[in-house]
C-alpha positions in Angstrom: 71.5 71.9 127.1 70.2 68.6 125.1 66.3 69.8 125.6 67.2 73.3 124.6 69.2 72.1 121.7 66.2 70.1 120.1 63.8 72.8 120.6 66.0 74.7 119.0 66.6 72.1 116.0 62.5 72.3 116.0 61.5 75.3 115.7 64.2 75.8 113.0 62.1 73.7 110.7 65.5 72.0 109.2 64.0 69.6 107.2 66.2 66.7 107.8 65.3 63.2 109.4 63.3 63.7 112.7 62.1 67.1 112.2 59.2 68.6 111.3 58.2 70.4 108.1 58.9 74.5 108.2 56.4 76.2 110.5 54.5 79.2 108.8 53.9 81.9 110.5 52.0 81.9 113.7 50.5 85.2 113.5 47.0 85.7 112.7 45.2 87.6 109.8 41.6 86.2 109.8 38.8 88.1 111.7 36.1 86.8 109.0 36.5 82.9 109.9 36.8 83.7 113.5 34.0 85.7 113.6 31.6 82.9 112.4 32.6 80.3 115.4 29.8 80.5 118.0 31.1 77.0 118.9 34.0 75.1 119.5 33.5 70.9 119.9 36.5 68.9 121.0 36.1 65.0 120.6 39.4 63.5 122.4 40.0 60.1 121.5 42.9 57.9 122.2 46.4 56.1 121.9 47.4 57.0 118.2 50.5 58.2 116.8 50.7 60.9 114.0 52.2 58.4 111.3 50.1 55.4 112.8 46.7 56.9 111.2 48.3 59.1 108.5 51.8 58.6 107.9 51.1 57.6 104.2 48.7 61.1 104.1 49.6 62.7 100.5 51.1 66.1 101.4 51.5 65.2 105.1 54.8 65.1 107.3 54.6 61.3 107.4 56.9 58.4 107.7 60.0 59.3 105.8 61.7 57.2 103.0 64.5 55.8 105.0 62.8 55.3 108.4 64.5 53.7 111.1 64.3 50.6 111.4 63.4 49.0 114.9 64.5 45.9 116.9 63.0 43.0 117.7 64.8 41.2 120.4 62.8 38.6 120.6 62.4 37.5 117.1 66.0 38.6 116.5 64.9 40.8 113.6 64.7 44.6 112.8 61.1 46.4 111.7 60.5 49.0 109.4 57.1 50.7 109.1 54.4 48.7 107.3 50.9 48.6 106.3 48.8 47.2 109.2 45.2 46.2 107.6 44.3 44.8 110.7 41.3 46.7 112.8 42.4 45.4 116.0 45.8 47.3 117.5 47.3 46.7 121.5 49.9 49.1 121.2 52.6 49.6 123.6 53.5 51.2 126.9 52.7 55.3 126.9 54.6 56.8 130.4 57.1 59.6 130.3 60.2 56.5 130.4 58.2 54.7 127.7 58.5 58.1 125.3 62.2 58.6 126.2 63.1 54.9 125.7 61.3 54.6 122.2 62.8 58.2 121.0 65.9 57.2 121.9 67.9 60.4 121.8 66.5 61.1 118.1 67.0 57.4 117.0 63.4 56.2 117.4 64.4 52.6 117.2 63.1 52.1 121.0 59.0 51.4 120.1 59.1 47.5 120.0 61.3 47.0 122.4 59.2 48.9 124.7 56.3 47.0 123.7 58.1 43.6 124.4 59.0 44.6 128.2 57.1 42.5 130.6 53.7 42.0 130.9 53.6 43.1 126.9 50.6 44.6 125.4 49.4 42.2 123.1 49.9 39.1 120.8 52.3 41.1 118.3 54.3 43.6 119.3 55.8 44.5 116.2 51.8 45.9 115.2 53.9 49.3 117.1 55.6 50.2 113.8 52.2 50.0 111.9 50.8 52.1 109.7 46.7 52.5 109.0 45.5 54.1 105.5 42.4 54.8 103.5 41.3 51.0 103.8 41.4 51.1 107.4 40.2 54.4 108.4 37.9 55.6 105.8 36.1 58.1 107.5 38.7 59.8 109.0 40.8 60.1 106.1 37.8 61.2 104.5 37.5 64.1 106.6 41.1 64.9 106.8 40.8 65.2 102.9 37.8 67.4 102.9 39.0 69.6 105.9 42.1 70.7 107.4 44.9 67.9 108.6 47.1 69.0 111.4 50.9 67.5 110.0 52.6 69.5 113.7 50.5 68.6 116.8 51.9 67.0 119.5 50.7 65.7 122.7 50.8 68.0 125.8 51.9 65.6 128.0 55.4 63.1 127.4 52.7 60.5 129.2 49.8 58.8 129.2 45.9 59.7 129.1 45.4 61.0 132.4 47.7 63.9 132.2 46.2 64.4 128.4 43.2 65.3 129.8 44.5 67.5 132.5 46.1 69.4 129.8 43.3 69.4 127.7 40.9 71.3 130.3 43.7 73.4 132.4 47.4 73.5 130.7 49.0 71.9 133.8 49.2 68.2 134.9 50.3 68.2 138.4 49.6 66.5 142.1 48.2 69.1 144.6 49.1 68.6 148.4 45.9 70.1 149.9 42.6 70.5 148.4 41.7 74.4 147.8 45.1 75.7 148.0 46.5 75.8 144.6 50.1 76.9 145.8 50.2 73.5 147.4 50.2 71.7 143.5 53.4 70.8 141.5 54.4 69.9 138.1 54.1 66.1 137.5 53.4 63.7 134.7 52.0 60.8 136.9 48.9 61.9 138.6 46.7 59.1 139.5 43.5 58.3 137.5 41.8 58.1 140.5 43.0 61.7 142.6 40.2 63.2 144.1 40.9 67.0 143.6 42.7 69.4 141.3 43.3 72.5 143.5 44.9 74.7 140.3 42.5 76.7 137.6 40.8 75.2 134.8 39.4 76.8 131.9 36.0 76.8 132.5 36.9 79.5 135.6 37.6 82.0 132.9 34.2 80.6 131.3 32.4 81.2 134.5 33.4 84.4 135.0 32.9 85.7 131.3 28.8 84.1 130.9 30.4 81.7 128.6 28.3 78.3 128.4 30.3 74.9 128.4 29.9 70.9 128.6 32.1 68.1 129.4 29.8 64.8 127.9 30.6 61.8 128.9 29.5 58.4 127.1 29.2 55.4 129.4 32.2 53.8 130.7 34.5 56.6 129.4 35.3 57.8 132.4 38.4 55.6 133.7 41.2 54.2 131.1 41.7 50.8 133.8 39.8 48.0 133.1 37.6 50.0 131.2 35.9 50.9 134.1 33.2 53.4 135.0 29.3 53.0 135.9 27.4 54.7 133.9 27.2 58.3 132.4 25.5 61.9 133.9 25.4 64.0 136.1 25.6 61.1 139.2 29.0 60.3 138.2 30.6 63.2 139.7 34.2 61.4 140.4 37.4 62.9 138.8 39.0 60.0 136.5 41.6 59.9 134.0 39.3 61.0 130.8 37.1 63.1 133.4 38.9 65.1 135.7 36.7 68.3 136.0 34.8 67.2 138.9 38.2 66.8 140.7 38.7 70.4 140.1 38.0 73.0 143.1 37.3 75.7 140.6 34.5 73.8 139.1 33.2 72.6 142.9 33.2 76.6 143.5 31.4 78.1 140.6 28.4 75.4 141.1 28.8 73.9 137.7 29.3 70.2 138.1 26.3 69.5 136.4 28.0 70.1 133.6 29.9 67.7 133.5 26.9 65.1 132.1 25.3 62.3 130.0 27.0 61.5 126.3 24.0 61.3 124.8 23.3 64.6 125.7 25.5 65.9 123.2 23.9 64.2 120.3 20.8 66.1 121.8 21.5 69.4 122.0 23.5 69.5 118.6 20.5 68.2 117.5 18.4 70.7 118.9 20.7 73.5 118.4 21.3 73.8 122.3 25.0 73.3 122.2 26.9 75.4 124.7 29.8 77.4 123.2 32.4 75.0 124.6 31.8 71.2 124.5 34.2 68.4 125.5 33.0 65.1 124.3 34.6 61.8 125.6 34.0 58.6 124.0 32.8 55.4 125.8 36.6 53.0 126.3 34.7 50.5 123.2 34.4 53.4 121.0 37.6 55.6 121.8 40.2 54.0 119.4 42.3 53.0 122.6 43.7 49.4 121.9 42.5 46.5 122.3 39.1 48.1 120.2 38.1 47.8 116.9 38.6 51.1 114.6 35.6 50.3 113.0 33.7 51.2 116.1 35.6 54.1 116.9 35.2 55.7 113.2 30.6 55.1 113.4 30.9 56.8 116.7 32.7 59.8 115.7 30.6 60.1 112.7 27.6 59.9 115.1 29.1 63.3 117.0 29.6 65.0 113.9 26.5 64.0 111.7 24.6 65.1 114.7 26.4 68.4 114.3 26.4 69.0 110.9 22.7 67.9 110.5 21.9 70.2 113.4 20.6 73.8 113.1 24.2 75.5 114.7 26.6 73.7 112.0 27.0 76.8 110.2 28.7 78.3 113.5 30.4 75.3 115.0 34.1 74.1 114.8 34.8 70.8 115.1 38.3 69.8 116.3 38.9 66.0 116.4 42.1 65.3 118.5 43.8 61.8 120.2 45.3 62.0 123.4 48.6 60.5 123.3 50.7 58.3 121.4 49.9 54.6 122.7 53.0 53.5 122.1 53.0 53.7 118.1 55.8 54.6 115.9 56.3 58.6 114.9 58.9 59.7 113.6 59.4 63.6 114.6 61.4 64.5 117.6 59.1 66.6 119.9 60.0 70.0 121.4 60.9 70.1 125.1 58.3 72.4 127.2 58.8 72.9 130.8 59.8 69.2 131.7 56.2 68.3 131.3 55.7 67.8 127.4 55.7 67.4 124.5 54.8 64.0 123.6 55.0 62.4 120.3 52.9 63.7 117.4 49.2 62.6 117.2 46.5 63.3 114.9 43.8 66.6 114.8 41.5 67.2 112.3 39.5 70.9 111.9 35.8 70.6 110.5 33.6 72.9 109.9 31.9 75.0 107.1 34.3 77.5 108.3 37.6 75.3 108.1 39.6 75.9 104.7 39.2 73.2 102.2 41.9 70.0 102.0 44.6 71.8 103.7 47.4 70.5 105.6 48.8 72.7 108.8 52.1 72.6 109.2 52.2 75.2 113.1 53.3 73.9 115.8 50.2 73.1 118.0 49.1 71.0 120.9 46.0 71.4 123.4 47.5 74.3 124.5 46.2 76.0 120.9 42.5 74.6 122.3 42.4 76.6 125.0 44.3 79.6 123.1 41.5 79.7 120.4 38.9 79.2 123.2 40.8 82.4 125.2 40.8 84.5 121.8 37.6 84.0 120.6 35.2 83.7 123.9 37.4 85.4 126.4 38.9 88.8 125.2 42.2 86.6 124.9 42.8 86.1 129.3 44.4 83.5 129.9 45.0 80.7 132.5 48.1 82.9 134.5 46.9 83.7 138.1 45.5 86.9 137.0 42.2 85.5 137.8 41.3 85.4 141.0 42.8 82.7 141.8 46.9 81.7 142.6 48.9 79.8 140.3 52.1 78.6 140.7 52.2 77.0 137.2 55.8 77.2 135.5 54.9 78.9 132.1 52.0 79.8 130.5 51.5 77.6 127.8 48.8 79.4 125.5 52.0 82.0 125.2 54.4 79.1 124.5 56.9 80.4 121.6 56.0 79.5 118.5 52.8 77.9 119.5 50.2 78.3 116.0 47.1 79.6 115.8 44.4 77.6 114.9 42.1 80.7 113.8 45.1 80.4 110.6 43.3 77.4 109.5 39.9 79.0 109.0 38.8 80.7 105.3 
């Protein structure tokens, strides 16, 4: 009755402490801005809150002028949000528990003390009620000034990076008893980095079957979030991971398309070229992916590297960019997430639209998550099917979530 209650409280829009801004309407009204999108990039990077990159945002739903203040137990002190100028972020813990314990019922005075549990993330804990501006993050508040700023977007997942990516690619995060037998596969938000197979259906299924073109790139050591591990990048590394889990997936195994799953670099190429398939995923090496301990410097040239590439390239005219972070990381937000199907959402992170077609210096205030992803890539490449066991192939997921209620449209945020 609690869940139900604050989805409720959500989708209200009351605009009281903890709640986001008023959702417009959801339905859509643009076939002229759809119409020019030939191509849809997703850049995923990692481990940043919504008000951790633009709480100060002018316009934006961002951290509100009484915030709550947070605990420090081990300084004996109590933190309110604060300018961080610092490059250099470690974050805090980002599991289901972890999102419950720093919400704390709609109190959101849990984030340092979360970061201060045993091992701890860093040298500062505290650096979890942070805030970045401008100074820090030129170019991406650069881009979120120019294009359109998503105020409403929330993780899939209540967890960490591996489910993220599950949901970024499929709408589901679960653990799978038997390889090819998708019936065998339930709901959970703690599958391994390391599982070898995803017996459910992916999006690039529907792709498959509709002649659509796709690419999952992957730069060089982006394909685990341990250690920052991983060998190398191409087609070779054909083992699912937490930020590459389409070559755990049967569907992909079946239609003969792991070799698109492939080099980083090779993204750079082919917008270059103007050989970009209509769907691209592209996943950033760990050094460049914004994930803490790394240096946001770093992360902003290689994003700019992606899009230059792009926008240099002879198909920027018909591509749409949509720059996205997985999951929270542990950083403050201040917006009480709706409760889908046990599973999600997590707390707010940033997503940026760019693109000729994109409107101008707008903020979006829908309700979205990486569910709208695939949604736009269902409605635009694929006649609107979607992911539901109407394909050929069982499902036993427990809700659709392209039809979630009150899910936006991101087609609204095209001119």
């Amino acid at each position: 009755m609690i869940k139900r209650l604050l989805l409720v409280l959500f989708l209200s829009g009351c605009a009281v402490h903890g709640t986001a801004a008023t959702a417009p309407s959801t339905s859509f009204s643009n076939d002229h801005g759809a119409a020019t999108v030939k191509h849809i990039v997703v850049i995923m990077m990692e481990n940043r809150s919504f008000d951790n990159y633009f709480g100060k945002f002018p316009g934006a739903n961002g951290i509100p002028a009484n915030p709550n203040c947070n605990p420090d137990p081990i300084n004996n002190t109590c933190v309110l949000p604060y300018h961080d100028k610092a490059l250099q972020n470690y974050g805090g813990p980002h599991s289901q528990p972890d999102m419950l314990h720093d919400l704390d019922g709609g109190k959101f005075d849990g984030f340092i003390i979360s970061a201060e549990k045993p091992p701890g993330p860093g040298p500062n804990p505290d650096e979890v009620m942070g805030y970045h501006t401008k100074a820090e993050i030129p170019y991406y508040w650069s881009l979120a000034s120019t294009y359109t700023l998503a105020d409403n977007y929330f993780a899939a997942s209540a967890s960490w990076s591996t489910m993220a990516h599950l949901f970024l690619v499929s709408g589901w995060s679960a653990q799978c008893a038997t390889d090819n037998d998708p019936n065998s596969c339930t709901s959970s938000n703690t599958v391994s980095p390391v599982t070898d197979f995803y017996a459910w259906t992916d999006i690039t299924w529907l792709l498959h079957a509709h002649g659509v073109s796709w690419g999952y790139y992957v730069y060089p050591k982006g394909l685990m979030i341990v250690n920052d591990q991983g060998d190398g990048e191409g087609p070779a590394d054909t083992g699912a991971s937490g930020w590459n889990p389409l070559p755990g997936f049967d569907d992909v195994r079946i239609d003969g398309e792991l070799g698109n799953v492939q080099a980083g670099s090779n993204f750079v190429a082919a917008a270059s070229a103007g050989t970009l398939p209509a769907v691209s995923w592209v996943v950033p090496s760990f050094k460049d992916s914004d994930h803490p301990s790394n240096s946001l410097a770093k992360g902003q040239a290689w994003v700019k590297q992606q899009i230059d590439a792009v926008e240099s390239g002879p198909e920027a005219s018909s591509t749409l960019i949509l720059l996205t972070w997985d999951e929270w990381g542990g950083f403050y937000d201040h917006v009480v997430p709706p409760t889908i199907d046990g599973l999600g959402y997590g707390f707010r992170t940033p997503l940026i639209l760019v693109g000729p077609m994109v409107k101008k210096a707008h903020i979006d205030h829908q309700m979205l998550s990486s569910d709208a992803y695939l949604k736009l890539i269902e409605d635009l490449f694929l006649g609107s099917e979607r992911i539901d066991g109407n394909d050929g192939r069982p499902d036993p997921r427990p809700d659709i979530r392209e039809n979630t209620p009150g899910l936006g449209d991101l087609r609204n945020d095209l001119k």
